[in-house]
Backbone as ProteinMPNN parsed JSONL, in Angstrom:
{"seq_chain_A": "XXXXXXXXXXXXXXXXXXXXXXXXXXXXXXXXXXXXXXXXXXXXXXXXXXXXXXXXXXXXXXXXXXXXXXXXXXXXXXXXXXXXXXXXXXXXXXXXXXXXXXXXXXXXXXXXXXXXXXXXXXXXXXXXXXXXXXXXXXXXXXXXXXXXXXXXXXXXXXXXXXXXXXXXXXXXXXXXXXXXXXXXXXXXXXXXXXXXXXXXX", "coords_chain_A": {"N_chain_A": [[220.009, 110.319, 202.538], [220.8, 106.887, 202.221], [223.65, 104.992, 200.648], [223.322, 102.194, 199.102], [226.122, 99.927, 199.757], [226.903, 98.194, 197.816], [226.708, 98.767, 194.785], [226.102, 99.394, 191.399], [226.951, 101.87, 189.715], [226.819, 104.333, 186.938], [227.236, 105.925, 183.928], [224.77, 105.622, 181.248], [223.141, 103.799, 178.786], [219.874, 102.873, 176.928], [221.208, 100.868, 175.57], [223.78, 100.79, 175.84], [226.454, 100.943, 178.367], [228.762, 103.082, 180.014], [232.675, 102.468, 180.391], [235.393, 103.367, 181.917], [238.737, 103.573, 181.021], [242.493, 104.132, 181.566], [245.496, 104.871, 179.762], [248.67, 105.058, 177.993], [249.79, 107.332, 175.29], [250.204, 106.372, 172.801], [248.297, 103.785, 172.215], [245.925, 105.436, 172.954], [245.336, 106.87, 170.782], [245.411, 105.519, 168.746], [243.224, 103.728, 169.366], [241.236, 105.924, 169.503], [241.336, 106.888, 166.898], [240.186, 104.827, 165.215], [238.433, 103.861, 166.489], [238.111, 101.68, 167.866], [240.509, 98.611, 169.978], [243.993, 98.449, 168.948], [245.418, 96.364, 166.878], [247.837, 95.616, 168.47], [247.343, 95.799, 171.165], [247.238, 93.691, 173.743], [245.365, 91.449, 173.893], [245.176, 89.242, 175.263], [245.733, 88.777, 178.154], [244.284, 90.217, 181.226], [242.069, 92.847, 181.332], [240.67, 95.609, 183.323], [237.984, 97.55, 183.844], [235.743, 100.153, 184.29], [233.012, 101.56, 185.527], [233.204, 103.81, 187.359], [233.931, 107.512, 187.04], [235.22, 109.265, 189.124], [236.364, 107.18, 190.407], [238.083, 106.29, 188.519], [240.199, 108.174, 188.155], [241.208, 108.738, 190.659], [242.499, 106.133, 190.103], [243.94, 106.981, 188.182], [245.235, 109.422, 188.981], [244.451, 111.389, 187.944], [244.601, 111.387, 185.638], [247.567, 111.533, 185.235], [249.564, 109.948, 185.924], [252.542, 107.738, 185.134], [252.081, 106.048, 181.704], [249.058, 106.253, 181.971], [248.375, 108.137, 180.758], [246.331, 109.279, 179.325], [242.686, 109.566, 179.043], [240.195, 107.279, 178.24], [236.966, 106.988, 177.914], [234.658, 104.663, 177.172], [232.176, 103.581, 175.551], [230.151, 100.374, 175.698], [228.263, 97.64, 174.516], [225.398, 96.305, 176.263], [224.642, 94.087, 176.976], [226.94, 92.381, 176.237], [228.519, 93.118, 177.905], [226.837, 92.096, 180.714], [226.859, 89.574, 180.239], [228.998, 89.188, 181.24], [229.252, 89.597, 183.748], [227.817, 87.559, 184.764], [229.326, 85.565, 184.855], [230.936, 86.326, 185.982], [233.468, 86.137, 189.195], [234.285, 86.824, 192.507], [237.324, 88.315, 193.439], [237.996, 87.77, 196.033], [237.562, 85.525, 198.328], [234.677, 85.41, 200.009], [232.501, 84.85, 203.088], [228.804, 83.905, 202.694], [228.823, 85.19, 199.98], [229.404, 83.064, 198.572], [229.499, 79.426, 199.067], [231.093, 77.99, 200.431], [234.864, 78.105, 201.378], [236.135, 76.638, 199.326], [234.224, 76.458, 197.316], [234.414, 78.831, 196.432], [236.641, 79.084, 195.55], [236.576, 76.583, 192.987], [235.062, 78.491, 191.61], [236.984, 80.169, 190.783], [238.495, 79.325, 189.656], [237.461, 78.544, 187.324], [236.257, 80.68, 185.763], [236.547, 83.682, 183.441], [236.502, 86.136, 184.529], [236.549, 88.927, 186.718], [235.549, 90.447, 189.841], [235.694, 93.513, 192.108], [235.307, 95.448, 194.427], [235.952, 98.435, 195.434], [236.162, 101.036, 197.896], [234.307, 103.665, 196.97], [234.921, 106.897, 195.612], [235.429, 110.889, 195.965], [235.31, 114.227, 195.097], [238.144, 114.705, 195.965], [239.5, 112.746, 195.835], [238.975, 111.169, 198.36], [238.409, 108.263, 200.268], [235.035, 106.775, 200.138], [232.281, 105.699, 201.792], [230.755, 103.996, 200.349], [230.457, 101.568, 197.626], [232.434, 100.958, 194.48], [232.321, 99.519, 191.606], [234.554, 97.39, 189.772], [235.77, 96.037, 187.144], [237.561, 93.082, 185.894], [238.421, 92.125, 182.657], [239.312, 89.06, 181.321], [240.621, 86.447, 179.025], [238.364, 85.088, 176.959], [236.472, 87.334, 177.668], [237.955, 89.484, 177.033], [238.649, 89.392, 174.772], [236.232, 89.774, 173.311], [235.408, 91.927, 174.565], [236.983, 93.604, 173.605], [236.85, 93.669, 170.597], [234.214, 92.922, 170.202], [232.179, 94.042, 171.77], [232.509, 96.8, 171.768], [231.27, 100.087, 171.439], [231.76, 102.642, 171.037], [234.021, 104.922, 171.019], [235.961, 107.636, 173.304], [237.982, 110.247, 174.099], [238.806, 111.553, 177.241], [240.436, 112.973, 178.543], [241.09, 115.82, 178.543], [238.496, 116.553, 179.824], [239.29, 115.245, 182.34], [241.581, 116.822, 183.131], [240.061, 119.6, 183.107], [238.028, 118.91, 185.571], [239.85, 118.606, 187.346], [241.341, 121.164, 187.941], [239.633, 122.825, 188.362], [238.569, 121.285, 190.716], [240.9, 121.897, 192.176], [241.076, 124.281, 192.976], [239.536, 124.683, 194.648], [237.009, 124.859, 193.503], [234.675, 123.172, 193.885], [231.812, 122.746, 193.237], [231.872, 123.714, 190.908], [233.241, 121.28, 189.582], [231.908, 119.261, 190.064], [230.046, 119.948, 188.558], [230.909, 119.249, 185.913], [230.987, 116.909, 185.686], [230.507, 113.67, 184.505], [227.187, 111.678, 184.258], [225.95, 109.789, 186.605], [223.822, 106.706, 186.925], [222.046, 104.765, 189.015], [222.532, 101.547, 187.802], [220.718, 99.671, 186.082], [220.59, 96.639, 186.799], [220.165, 93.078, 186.608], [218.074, 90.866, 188.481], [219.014, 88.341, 189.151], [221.529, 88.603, 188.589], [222.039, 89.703, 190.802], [223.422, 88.204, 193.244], [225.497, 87.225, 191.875], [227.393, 88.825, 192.003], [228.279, 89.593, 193.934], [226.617, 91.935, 195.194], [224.785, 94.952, 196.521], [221.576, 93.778, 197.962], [218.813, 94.111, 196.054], [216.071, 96.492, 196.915]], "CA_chain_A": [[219.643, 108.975, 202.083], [221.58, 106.197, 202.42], [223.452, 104.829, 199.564], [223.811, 100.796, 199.143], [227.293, 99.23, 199.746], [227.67, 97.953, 196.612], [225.756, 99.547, 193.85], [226.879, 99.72, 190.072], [226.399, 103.387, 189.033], [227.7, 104.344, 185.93], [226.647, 106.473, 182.824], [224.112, 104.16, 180.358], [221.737, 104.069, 177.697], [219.366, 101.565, 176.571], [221.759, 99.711, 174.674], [225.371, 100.472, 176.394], [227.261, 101.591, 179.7], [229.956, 103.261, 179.874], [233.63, 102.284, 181.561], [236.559, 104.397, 181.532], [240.233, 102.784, 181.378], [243.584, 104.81, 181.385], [246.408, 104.514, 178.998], [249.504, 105.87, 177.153], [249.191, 108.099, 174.721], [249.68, 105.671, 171.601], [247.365, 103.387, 172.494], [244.875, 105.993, 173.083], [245.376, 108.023, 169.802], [245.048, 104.523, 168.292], [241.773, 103.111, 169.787], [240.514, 106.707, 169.042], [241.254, 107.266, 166.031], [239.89, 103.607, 164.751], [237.148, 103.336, 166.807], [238.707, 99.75, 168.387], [241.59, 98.627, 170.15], [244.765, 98.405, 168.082], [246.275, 95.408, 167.087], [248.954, 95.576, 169.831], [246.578, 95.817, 172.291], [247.17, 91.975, 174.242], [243.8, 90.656, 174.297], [245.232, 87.789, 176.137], [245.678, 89.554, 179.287], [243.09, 90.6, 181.747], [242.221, 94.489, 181.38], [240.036, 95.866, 184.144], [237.151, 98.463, 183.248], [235.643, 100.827, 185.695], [232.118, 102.308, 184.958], [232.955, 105.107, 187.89], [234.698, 108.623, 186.538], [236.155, 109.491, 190.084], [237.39, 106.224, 190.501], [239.181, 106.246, 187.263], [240.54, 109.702, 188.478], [241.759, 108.044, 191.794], [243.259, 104.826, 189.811], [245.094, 107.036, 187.102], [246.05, 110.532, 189.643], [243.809, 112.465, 187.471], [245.773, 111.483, 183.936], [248.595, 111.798, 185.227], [250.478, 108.69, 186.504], [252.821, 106.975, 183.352], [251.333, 105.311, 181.161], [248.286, 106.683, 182.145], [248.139, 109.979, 180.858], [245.089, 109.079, 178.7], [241.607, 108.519, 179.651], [239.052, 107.004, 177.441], [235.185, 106.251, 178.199], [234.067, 103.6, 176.306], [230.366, 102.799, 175.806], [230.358, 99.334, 175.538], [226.982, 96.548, 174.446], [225.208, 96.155, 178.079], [224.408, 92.66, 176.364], [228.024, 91.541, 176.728], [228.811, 93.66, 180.094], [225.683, 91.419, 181.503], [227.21, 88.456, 180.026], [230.784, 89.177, 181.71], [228.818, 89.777, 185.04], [226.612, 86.382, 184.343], [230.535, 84.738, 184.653], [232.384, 86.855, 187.043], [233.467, 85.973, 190.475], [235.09, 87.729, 193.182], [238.448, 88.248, 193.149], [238.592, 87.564, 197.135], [236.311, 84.847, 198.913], [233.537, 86.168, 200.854], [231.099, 84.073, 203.45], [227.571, 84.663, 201.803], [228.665, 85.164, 198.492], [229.496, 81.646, 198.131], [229.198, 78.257, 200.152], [232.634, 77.947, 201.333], [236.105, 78.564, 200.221], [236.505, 75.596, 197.937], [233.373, 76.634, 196.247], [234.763, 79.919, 195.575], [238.186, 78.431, 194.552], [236.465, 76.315, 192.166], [234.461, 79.072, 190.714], [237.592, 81.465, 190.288], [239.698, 78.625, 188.231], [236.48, 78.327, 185.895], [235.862, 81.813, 185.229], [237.728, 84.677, 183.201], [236.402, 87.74, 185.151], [236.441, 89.319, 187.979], [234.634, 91.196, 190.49], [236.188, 93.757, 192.936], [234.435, 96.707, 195.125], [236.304, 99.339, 196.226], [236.127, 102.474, 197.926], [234.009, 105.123, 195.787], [235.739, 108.445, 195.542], [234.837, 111.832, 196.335], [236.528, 114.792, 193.952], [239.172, 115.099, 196.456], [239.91, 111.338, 195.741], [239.075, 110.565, 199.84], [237.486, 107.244, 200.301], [233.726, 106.868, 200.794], [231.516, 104.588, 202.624], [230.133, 103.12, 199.545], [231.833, 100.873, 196.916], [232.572, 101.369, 193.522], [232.831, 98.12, 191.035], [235.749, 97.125, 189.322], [235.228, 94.484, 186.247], [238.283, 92.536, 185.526], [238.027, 90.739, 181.794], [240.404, 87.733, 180.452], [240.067, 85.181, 178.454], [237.093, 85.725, 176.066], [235.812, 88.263, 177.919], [238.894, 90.723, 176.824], [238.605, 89.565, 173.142], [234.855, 90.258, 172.838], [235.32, 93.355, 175.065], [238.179, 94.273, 172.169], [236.519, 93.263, 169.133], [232.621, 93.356, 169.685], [231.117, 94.513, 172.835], [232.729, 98.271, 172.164], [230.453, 100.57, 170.555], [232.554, 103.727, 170.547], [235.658, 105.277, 172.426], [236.196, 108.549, 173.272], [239.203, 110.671, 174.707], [238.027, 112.142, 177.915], [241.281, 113.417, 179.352], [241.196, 116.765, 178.838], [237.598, 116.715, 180.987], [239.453, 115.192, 183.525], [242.194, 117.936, 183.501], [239.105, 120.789, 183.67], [237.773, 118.919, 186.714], [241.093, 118.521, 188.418], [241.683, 122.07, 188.023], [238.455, 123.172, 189.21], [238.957, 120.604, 192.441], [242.437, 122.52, 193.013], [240.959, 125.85, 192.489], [238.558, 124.954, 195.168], [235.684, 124.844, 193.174], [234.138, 121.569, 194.083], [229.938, 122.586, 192.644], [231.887, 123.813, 189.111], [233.738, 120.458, 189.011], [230.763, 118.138, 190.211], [228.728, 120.16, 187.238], [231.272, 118.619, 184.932], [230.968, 115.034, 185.909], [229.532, 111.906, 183.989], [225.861, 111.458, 185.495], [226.666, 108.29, 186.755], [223.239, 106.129, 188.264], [222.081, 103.388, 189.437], [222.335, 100.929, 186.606], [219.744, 98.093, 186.06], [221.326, 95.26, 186.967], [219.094, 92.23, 186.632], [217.946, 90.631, 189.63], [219.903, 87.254, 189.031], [223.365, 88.568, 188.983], [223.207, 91.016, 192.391], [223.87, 87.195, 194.352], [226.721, 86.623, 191.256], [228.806, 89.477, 191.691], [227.74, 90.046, 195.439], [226.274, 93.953, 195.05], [223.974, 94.862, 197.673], [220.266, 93.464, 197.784], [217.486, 95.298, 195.575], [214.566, 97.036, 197.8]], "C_chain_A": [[220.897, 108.112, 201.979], [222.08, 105.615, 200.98], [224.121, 103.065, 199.746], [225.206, 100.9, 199.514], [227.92, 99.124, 198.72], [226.501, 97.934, 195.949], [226.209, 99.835, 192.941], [226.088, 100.937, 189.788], [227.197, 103.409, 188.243], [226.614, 105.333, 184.647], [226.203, 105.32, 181.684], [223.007, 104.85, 179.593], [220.687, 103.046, 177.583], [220.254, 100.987, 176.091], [223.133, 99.924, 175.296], [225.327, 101.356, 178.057], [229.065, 101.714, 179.192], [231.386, 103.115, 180.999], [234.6, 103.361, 180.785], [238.37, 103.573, 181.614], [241.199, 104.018, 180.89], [244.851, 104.285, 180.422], [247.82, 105.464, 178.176], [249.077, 106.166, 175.935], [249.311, 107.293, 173.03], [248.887, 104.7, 171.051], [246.123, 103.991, 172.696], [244.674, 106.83, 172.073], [245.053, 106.67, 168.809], [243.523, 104.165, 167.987], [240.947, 104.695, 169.621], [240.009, 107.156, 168.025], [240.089, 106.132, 164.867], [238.963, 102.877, 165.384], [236.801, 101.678, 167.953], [239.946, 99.936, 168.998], [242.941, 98.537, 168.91], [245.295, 97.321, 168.615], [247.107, 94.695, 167.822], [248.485, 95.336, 170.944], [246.593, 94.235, 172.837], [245.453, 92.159, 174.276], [244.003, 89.27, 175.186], [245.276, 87.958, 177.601], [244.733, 90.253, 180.159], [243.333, 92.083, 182.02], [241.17, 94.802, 182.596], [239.542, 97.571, 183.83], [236.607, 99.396, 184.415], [234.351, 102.142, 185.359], [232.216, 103.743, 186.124], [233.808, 106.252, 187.558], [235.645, 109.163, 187.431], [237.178, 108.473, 190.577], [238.447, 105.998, 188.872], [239.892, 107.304, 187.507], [241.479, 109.561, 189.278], [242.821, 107.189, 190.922], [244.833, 105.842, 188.977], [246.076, 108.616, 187.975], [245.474, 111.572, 188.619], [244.752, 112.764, 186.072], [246.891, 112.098, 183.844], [250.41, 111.154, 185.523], [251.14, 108.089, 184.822], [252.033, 106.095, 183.049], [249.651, 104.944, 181.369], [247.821, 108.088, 181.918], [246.77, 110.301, 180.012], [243.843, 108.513, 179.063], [240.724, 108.17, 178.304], [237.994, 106.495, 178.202], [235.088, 105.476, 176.885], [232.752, 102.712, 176.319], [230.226, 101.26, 175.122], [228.68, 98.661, 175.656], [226.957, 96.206, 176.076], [225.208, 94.854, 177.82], [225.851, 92.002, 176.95], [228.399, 92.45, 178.041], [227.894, 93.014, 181.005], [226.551, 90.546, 181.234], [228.135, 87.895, 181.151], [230.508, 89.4, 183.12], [228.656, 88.351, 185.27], [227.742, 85.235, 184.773], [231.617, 85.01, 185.26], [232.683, 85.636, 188.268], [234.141, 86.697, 191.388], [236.05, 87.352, 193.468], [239.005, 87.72, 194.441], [237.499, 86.168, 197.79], [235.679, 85.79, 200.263], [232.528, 85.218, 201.444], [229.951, 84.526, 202.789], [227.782, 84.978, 200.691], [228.51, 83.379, 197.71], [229.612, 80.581, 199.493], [230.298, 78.543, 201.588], [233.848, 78.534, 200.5], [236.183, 77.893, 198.99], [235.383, 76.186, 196.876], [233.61, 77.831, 195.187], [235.863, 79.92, 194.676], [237.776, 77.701, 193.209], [236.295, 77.461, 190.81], [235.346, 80.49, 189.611], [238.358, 80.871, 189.641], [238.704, 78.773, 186.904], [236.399, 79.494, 185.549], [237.297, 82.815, 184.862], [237.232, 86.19, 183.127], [236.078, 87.74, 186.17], [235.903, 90.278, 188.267], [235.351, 92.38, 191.639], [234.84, 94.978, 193.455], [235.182, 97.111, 195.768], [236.301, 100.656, 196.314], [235.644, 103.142, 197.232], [234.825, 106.38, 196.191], [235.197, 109.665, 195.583], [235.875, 112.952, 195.316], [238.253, 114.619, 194.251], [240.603, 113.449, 196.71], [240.028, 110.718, 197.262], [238.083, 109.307, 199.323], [235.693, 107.356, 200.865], [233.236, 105.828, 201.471], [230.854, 103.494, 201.732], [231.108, 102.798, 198.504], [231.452, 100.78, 195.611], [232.853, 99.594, 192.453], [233.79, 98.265, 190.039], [236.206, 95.454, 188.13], [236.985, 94.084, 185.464], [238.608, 91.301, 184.29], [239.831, 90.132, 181.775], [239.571, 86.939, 179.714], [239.279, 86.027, 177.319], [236.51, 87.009, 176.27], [236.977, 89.327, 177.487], [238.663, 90.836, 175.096], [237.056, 90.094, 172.704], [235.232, 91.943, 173.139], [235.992, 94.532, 173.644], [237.086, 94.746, 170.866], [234.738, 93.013, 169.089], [231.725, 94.056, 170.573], [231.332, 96.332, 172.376], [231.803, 98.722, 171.102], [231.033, 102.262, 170.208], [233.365, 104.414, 171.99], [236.054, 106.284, 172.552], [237.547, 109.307, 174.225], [238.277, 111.907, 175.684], [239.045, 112.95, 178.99], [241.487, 115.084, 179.25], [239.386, 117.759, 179.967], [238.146, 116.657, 182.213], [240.633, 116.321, 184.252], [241.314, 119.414, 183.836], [238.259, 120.448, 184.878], [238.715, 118.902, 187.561], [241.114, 120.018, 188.565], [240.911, 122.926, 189.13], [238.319, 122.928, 190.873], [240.328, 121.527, 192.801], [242.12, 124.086, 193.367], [239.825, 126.057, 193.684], [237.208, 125.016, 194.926], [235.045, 123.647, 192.727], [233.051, 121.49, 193.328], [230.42, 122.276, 191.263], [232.442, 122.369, 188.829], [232.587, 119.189, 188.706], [230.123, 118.622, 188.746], [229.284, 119.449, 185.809], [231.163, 117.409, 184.486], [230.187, 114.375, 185.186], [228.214, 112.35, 184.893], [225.499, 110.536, 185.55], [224.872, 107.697, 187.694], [223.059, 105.089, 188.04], [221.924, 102.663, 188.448], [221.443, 99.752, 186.655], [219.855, 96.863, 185.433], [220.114, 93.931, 187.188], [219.234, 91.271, 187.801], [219.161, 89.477, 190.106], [220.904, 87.458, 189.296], [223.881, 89.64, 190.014], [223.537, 89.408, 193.114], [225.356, 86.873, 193.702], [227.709, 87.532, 191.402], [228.913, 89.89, 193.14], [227.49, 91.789, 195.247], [225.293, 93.744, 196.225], [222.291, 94.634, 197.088], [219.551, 94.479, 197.402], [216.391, 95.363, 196.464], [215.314, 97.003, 199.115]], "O_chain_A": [[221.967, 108.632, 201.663], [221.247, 105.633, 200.073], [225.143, 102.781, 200.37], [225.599, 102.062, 199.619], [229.024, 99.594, 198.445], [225.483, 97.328, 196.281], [227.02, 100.739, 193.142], [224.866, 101.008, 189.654], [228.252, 102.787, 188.367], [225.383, 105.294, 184.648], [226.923, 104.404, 181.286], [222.331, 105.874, 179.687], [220.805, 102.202, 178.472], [219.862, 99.841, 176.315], [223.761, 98.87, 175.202], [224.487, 102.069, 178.607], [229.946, 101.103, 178.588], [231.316, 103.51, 182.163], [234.601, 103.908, 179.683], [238.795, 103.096, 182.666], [240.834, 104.79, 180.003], [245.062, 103.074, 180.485], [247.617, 106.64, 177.874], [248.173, 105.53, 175.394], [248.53, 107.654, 172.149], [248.678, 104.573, 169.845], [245.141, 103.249, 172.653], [243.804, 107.675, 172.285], [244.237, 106.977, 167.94], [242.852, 104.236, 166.957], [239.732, 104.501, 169.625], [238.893, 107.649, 167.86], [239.386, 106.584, 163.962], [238.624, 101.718, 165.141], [235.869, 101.043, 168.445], [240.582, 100.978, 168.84], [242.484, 98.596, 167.768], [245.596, 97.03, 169.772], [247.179, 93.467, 167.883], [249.12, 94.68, 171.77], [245.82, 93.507, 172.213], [244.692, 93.023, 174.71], [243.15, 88.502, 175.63], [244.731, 87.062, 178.245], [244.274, 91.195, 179.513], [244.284, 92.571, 182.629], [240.7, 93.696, 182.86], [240.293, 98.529, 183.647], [237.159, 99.287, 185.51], [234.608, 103.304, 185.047], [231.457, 104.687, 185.904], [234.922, 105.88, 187.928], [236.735, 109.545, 187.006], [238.323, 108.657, 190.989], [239.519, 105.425, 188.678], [240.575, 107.364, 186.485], [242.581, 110.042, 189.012], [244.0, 107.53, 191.018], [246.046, 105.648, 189.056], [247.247, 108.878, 187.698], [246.095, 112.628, 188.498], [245.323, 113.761, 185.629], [247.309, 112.867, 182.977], [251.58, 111.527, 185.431], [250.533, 108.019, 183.754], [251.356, 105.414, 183.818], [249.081, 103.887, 181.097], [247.161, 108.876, 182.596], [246.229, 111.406, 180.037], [243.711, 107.325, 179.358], [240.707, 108.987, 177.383], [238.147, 105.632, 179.066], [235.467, 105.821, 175.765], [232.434, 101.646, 176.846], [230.214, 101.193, 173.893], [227.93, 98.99, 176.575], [227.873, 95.959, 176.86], [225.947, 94.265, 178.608], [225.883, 91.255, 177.929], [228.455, 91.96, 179.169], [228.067, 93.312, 182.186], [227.39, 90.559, 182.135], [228.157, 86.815, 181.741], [231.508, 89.415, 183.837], [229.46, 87.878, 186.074], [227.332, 84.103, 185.033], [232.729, 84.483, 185.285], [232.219, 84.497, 188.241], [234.838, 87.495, 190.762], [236.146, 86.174, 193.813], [240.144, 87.253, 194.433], [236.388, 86.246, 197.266], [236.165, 86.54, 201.109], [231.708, 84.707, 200.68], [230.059, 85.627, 202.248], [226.723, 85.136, 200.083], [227.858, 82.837, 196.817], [229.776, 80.934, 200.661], [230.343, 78.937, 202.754], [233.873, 79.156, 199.438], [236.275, 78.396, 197.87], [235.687, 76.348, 195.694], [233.337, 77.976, 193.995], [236.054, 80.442, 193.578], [238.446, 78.02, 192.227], [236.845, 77.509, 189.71], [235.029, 81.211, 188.665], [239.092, 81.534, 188.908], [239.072, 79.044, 185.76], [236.537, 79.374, 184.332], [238.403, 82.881, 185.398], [237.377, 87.066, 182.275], [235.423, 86.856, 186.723], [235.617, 91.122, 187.418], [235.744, 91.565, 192.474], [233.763, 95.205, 192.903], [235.43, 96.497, 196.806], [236.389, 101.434, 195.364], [236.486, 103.574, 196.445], [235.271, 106.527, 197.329], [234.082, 109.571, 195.071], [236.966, 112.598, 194.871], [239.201, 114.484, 193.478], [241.685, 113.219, 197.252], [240.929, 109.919, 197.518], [237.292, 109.301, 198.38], [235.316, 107.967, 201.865], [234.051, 104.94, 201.72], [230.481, 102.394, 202.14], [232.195, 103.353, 198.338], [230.267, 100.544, 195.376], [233.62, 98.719, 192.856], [233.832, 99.336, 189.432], [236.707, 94.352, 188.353], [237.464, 94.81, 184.593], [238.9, 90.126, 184.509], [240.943, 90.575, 182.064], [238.353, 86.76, 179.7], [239.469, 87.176, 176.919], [236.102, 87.725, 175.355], [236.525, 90.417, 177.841], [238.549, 91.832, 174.382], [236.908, 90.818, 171.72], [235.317, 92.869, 172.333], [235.666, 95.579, 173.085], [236.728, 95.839, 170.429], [234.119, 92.941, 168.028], [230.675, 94.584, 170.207], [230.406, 97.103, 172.625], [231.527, 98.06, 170.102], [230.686, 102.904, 169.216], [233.307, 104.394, 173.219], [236.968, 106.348, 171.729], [237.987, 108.599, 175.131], [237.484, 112.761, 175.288], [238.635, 113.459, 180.034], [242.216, 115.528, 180.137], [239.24, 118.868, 180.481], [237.893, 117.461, 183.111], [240.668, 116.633, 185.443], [241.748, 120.234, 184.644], [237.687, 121.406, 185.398], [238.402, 119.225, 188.707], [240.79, 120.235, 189.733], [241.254, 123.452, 190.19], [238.115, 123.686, 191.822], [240.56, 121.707, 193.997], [242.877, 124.87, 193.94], [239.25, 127.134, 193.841], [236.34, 125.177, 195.784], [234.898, 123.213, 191.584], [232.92, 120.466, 192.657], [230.03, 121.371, 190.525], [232.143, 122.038, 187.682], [232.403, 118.482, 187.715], [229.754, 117.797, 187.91], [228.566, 119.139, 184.858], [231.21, 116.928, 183.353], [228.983, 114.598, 185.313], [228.183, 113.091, 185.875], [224.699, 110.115, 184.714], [224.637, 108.113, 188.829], [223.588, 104.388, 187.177], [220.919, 103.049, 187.85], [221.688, 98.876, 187.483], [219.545, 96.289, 184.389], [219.237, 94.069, 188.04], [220.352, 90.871, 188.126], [219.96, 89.596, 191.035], [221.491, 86.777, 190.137], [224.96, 90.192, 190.227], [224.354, 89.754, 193.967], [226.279, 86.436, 194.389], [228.848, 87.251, 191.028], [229.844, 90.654, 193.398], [228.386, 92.631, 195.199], [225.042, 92.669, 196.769], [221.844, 95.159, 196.068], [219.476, 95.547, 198.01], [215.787, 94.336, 196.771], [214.739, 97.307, 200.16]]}, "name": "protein", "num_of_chains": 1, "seq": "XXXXXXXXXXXXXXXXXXXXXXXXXXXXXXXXXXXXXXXXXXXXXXXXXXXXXXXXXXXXXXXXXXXXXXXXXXXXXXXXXXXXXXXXXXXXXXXXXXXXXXXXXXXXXXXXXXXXXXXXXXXXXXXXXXXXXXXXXXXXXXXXXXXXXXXXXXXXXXXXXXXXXXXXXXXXXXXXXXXXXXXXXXXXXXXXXXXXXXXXX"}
């Protein structure tokens, strides 16, 4: 079976989805311990979230790149992760997403998030055929994300060291059995034209 282009999968509940971001280890002993970011944490700065587990795997080298040696999942209000969709744009212009260029130029001075799609990941971190989303907040969208959308934050880096191992060890089924169970998330009809994802049905 074929799998869309661009398709938000991700681990979810009724009430949240979860992204994963990488970090050093006092920042992540922080926001763990306290349930929130810490103080220090810029909120002014655009952070970029990443509801897929292999692509966070890929981004950070499997918690191991500096200042990445920490992963956290973070189940975050779908309420404001809709919102922050509702207001994205894409980070590149695209015919068919939008009119023209200017239209997209306008729409990427007004807005403070972004949209990317790349590459999904396979254990072995090869590229796939289908594309993985990539939510870029600022602005408001980093301070909510901070301070109200999160609903709890967990330290997930020593999972990702028992699937790395597993992938090195050759044992691709035992690592997959470890994985997030990441699907298709239900994205409301309105915002597959706003973030460009691929057409429902």
């Amino acid at each position: 079976m074929d799998i869309p282009a661009r398709q938000i999968r991700a681990l979810w509940s009724e009430d949240t989805i979860t992204v994963y971001q990488a970090y050093k280890p006092q920042i992540a002993d922080a926001a763990v311990r306290d349930g929130r970011f810490p103080d220090t944490w810029s909120r002014e700065r655009m952070t970029w979230v990443k509801p897929s587990f292999t692509w966070m795997m890929y981004r950070c080298g499997w918690a191991t790149k500096p200042r990445q040696e920490r992963v956290l999942a973070l189940e975050i209000d779908r309420t404001g992760f809709e919102a922050a969709l509702a207001g994205a744009c894409l980070s590149h212009y695209e015919p068919g997403t939008y009119p023209d260029r200017d239209a997209w130029g306008r729409r990427l001075h007004a807005t403070a998030v972004r949209i990317q799609w790349d590459p999904e990941r396979d254990l072995d971190l090869r590229p796939l055929a289908h594309r993985s989303l990539q939510l870029g907040l600022a602005g408001w969208a980093t301070r909510a994300y901070a301070d109200e959308w999160t609903r709890r934050i967990t330290d997930v880096t020593a999972l990702a060291h028992r699937v790395h191992d597993l992938v090195r060890a050759g044992d691709h089924d035992g690592a997959r059995a470890l994985l997030p169970v990441e699907t298709v998330y239900p994205l409301p009809a309105e915002l597959v034209p706003v973030i460009g994802a691929s057409p429902v049905g």
